[in-house]
C-alpha positions in Angstrom: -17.8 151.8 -235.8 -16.2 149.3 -238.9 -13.8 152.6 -238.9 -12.7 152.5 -235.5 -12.4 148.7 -235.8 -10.5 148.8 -239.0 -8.1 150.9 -236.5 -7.8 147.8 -234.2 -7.1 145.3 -237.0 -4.2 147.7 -238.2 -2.7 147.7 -234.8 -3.3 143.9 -234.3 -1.3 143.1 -237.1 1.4 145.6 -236.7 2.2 143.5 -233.6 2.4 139.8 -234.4 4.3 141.3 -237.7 6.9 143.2 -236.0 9.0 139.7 -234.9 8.4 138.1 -238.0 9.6 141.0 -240.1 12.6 141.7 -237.1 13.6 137.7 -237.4 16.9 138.1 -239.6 18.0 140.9 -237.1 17.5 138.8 -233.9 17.9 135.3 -234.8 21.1 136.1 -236.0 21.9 138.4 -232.4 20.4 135.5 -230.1 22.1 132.8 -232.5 18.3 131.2 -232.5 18.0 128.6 -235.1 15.7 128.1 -237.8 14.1 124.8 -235.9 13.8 127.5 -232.9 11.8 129.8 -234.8 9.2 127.6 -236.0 8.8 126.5 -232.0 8.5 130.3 -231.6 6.3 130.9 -234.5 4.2 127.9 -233.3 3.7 129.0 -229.9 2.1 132.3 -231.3 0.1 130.0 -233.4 -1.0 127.4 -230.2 -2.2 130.6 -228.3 -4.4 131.8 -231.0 -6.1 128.5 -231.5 -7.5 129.6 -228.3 -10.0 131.6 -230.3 -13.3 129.8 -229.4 -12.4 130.8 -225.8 -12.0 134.8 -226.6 -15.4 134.2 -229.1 -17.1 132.7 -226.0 -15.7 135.7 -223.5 -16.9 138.1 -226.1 -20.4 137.0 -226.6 -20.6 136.8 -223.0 -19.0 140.1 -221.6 -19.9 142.1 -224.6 -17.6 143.7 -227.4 -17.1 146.9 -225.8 -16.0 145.1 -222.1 -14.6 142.2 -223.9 -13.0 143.7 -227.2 -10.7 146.5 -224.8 -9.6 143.9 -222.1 -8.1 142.1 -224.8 -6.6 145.1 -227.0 -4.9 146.4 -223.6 -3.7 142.5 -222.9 -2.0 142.1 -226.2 -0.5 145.6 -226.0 1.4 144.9 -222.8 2.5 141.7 -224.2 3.8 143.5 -227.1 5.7 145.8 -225.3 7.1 142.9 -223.1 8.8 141.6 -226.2 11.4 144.3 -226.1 12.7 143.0 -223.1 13.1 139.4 -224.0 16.1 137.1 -224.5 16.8 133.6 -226.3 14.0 131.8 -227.9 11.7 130.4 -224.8 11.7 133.3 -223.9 10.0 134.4 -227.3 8.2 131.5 -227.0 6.2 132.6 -224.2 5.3 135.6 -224.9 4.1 134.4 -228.2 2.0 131.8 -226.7 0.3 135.0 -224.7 0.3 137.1 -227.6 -1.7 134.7 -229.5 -4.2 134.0 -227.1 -5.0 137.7 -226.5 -4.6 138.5 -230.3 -6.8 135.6 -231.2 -10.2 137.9 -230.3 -10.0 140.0 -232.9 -12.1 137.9 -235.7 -14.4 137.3 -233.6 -14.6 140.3 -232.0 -15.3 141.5 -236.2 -17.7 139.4 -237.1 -19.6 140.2 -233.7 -19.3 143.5 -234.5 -20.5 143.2 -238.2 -23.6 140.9 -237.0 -24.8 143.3 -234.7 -24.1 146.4 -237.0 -25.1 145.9 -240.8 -27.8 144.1 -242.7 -27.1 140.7 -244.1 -26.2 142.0 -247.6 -23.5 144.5 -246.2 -21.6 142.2 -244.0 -19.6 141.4 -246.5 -18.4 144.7 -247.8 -18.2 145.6 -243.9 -15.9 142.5 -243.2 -13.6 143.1 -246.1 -13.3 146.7 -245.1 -12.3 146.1 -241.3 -9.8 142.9 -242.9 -7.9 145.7 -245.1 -6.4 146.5 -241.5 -5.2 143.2 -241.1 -3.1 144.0 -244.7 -2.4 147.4 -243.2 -0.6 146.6 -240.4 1.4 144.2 -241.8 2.5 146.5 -244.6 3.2 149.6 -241.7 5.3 146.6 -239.9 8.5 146.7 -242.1 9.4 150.4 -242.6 8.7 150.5 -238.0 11.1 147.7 -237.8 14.0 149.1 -240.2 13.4 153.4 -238.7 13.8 151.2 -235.2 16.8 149.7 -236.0 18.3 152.6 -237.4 17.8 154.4 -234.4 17.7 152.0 -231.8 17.3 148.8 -231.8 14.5 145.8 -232.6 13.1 146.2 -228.9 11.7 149.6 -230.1 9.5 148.6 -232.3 8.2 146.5 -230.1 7.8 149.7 -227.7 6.1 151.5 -230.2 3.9 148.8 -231.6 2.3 148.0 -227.8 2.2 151.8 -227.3 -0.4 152.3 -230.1 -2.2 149.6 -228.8 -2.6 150.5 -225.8 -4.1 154.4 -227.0 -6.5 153.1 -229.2 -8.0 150.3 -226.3 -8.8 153.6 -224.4 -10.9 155.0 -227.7 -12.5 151.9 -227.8 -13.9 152.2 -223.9 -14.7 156.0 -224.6 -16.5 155.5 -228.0 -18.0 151.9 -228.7 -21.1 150.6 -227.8 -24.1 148.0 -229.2 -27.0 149.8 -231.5 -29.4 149.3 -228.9 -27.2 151.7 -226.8 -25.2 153.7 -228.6 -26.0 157.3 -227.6 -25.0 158.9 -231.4 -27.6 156.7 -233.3 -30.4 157.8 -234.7 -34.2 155.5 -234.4 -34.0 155.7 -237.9 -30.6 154.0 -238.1 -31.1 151.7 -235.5 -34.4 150.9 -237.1 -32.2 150.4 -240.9 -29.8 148.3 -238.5 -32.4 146.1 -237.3 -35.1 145.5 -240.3 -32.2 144.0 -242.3 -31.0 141.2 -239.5 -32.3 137.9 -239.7 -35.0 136.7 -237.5 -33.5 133.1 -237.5 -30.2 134.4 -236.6 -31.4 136.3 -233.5 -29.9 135.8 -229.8 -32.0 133.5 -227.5 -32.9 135.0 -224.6 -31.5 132.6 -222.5 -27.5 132.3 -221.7 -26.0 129.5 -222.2 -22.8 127.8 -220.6 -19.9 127.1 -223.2 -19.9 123.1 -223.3 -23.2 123.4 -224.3 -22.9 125.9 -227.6 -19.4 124.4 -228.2 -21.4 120.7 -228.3 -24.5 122.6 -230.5 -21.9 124.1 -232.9 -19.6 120.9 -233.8 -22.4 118.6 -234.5 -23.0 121.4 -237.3 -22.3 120.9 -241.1 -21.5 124.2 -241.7 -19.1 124.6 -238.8 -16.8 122.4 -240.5 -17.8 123.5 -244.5 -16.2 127.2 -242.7 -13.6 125.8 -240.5 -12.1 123.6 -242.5 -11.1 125.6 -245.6 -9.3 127.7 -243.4 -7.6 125.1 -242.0 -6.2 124.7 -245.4 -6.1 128.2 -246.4 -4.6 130.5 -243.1 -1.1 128.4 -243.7 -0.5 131.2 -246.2 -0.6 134.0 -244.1 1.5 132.7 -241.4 4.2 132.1 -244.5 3.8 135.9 -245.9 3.9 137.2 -241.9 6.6 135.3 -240.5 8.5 133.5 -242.9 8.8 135.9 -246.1 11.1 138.1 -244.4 13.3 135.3 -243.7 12.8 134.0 -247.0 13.6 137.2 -248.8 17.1 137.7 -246.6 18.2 134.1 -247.1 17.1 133.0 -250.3 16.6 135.9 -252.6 20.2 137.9 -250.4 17.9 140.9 -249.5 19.1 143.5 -246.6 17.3 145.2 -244.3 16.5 148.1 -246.2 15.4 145.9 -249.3 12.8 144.2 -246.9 11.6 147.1 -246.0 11.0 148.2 -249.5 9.9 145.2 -250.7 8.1 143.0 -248.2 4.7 145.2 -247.8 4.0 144.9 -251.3 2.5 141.7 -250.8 0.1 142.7 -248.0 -1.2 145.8 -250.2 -2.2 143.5 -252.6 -4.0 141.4 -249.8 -5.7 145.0 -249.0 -7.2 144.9 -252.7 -8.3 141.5 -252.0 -10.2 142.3 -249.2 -12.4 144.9 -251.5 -12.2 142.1 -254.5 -13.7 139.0 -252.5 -16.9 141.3 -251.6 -17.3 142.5 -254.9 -17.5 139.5 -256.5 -20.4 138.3 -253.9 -21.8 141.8 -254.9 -21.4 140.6 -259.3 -23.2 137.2 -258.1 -25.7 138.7 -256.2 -27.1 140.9 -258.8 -27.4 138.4 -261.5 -29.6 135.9 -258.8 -26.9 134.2 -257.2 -27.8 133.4 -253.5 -25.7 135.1 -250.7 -24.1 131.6 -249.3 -23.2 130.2 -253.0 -21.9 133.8 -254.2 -19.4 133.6 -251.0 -18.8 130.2 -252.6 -17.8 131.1 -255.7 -15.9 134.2 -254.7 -13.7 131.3 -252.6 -13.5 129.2 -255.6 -11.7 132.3 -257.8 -9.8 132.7 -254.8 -8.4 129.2 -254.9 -8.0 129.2 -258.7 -5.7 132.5 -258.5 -3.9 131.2 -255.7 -2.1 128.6 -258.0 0.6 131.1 -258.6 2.1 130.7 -255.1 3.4 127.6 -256.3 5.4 128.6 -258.8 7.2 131.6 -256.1 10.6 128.8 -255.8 10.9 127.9 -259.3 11.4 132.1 -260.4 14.7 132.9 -261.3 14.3 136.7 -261.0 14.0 137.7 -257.1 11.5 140.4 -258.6 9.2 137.8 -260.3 9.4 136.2 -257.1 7.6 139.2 -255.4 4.9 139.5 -257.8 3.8 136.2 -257.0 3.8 136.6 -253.6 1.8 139.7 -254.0 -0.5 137.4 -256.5 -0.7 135.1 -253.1 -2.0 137.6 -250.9 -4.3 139.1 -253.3 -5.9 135.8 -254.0 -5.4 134.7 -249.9 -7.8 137.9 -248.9 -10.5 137.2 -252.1 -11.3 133.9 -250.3 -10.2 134.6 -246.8 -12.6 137.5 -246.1 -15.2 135.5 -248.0 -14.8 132.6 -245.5 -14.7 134.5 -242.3 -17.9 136.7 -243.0 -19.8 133.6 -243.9 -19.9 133.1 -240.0 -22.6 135.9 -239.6 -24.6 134.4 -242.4 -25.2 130.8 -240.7 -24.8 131.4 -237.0 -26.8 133.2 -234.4 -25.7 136.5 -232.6 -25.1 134.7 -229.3 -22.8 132.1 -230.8 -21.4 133.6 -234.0 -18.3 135.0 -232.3 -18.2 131.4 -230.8 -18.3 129.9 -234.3 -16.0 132.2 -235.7 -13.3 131.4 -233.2 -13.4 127.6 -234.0 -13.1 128.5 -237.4 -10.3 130.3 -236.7 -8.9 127.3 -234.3 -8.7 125.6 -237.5 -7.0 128.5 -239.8 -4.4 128.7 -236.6 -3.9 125.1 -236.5 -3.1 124.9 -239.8 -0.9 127.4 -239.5 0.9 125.7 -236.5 1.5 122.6 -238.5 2.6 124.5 -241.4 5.1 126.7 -239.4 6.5 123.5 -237.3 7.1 121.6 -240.2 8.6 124.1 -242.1 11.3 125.4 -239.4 12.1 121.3 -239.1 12.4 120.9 -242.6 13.5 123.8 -244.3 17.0 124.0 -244.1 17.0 120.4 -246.0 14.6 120.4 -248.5 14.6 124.2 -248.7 11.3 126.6 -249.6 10.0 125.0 -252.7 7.8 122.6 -251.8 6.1 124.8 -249.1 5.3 127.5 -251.4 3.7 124.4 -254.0 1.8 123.3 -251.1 0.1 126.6 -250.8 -0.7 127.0 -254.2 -2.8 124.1 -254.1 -4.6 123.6 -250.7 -7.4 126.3 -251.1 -8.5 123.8 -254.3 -9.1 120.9 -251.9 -10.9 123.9 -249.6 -13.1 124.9 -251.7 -14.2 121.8 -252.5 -14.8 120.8 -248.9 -17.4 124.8 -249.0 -19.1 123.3 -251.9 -19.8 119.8 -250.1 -19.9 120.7 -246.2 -22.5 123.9 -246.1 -26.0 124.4 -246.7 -27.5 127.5 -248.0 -30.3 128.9 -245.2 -33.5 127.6 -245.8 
């Protein structure tokens, strides 16, 4: 199953990376501004906030129901792109884009609640986040070949396509434990011996102002939600800024983004395998599970330092490696983060709780992207990228303070 997921993340960030890595090509054919981008960008980022909606249809209607409604949504919207013009336009279907995208974290840590152990969830949720890296890195070398031989609007095309064939995998092959046809009772049996009792569903279902009012009045909501408040900004500037910054600052073409711009986001891929194997060093020498993920986040935050130093290089190649050193040390302490929702929250609400964390890693990415497409032009990249080399210190501060370790 983490396989066929893994398959969805690719395809879920192949699509929200296509514009971003597109932008130089049609902001410069639709005369959109910088200021107009960051709307755009935004919008993407106001529909994804939208998360603890898609977490609360999910734990309701079920992954496999839920999961490929919203795969097949975001597809069409995809493909919709390619026929757009001007930025409100954009805008729009960004706004749509990012609500319907905005089910994929939960829909993974559902998925990894309901299918490993407790000391495999995080290995599982840094495997299925390497497609997050994936798609972004398969994103440039679609948008260049579709220039080449088109236009932008075909990879767009292609992009929702892809989507659209794997939604109807997911309705022919997915289904719970408890159902799956091709599991064995002595894999549902592994499956189930290493879940938490005080993490189990209630048997009761329960309307979402009531688990929304449970969840917020909890500690470790906010010791989850709010590090990635301070920590998602990154991604947003590595998926749909870098591209610009690459063709405007550093004078790269097409062709050299291309070549160059998936390099961070294959060292975010090794991040995603890093962050779980430091829990795993921890573990073994008697760390607990919750203060492992801690200090997994915490080396995270220290490495991240780097990004701030990405304006001040001279050499547009030095420049790269610490971008790359940004999305290494991003995915160490983002994986760590998100799979800490199946460790404190129960499998009715965990999908709920992970998509108000993710409210707050989109919000943050909303302010980050508005204020940079007002300011940017003035005061130029600089102190954005210093900003981001610094914030995950202030979040892991706030996981040290804000949440308890399980009694």
């Amino acid at each position: 199953m983490i396989a066929l997921f893994v398959g969805a993340m690719v395809i879920n960030y192949l699509a929200r990376s296509v514009l971003g890595v597109a932008a130089p090509v049609i902001l410069a054919e639709q005369a959109i501004s910088s200021r107009e981008y960051g709307w755009i960008t935004g919008a993407f980022q106001v529909g994804v906030m939208l998360q603890p909606l898609a977490g609360h249809f999910l734990d309701s209607a079920g992954l496999r129901i839920g999961f490929g409604v919203c795969v097949a949504a975001w597809s069409l919207i995809t493909m919709a792109h390619g026929l757009v013009h001007g930025w409100l336009g954009f805008a729009g279907l960004r706004a749509a884009l990012g609500l319907a995208e905005g089910s994929a974290q939960p829909a993974g840590q559902k998925l990894v609640a309901e299918w490993f152990p407790a000391r495999e969830r995080g290995a599982a949720g840094g495997i299925y986040n390497i497609g997050a890296s994936f798609g972004a890195v398969f994103a440039p070398p679609l948008v260049a070949w579709a220039v080449m031989a088109h236009s932008w609007r075909l990879a767009f095309i292609v992009a929702g396509a892809i989507g659209l064939g794997w939604a109807v995998l997911w309705f022919l092959a997915y289904d719970s434990p408890a159902r799956h046809r091709r599991l064995s009772a002595r894999e549902r049996a592994f499956i189930a011996a290493g879940q938490e009792e005080r993490l189990a569903a209630r048997a009761e279902r329960r309307p979402l102002r009531q688990v929304l009012g449970t969840l917020v009045r909890r500690r470790d909501l906010w010791g989850i939600a709010l590090p990635r408040l301070l920590a998602d900004p990154v991604w947003g500037m590595l998926s749909f800024w870098m591209p610009l910054y690459l063709a405007r600052v550093r004078g790269f073409d097409l062709a050299q983004i291309a070549l160059f711009a998936w390099l961070p986001f294959l060292a975010a891929d090794l991040g995603c395998l890093f962050g779980p194997a430091v829990v795993a060093f921890f573990q073994r020498r008697g760390v607990a599970l919750v203060d492992a993920r801690r200090w997994a986040f915490s080396l995270g935050a220290v490495m991240m330092t780097g990004m701030a130093f990405v304006g001040l290089a001279s050499n547009p190649y030095v420049a790269i490696a610490l971008l790359c050193l940004g999305g290494f040390a991003h995915q160490t302490l983002s994986v760590t983060v998100i799979t800490m929702a199946s460790d404190l929250f129960a499998r009715d609400e965990v999908a709920t709780a992970a998509g108000l964390a993710g409210l707050a890693g989109n919000l943050g990415v909303l302010v980050f992207s508005l204020s940079l497409g007002q300011m940017v032009d003035v005061v130029g990249y600089g102190p954005f990228f210093l900003l981001l080399g610094t914030l995950d210190l202030v979040g892991a501060v706030l996981l040290w303070t804000l949440v308890r370790k399980p009694a």
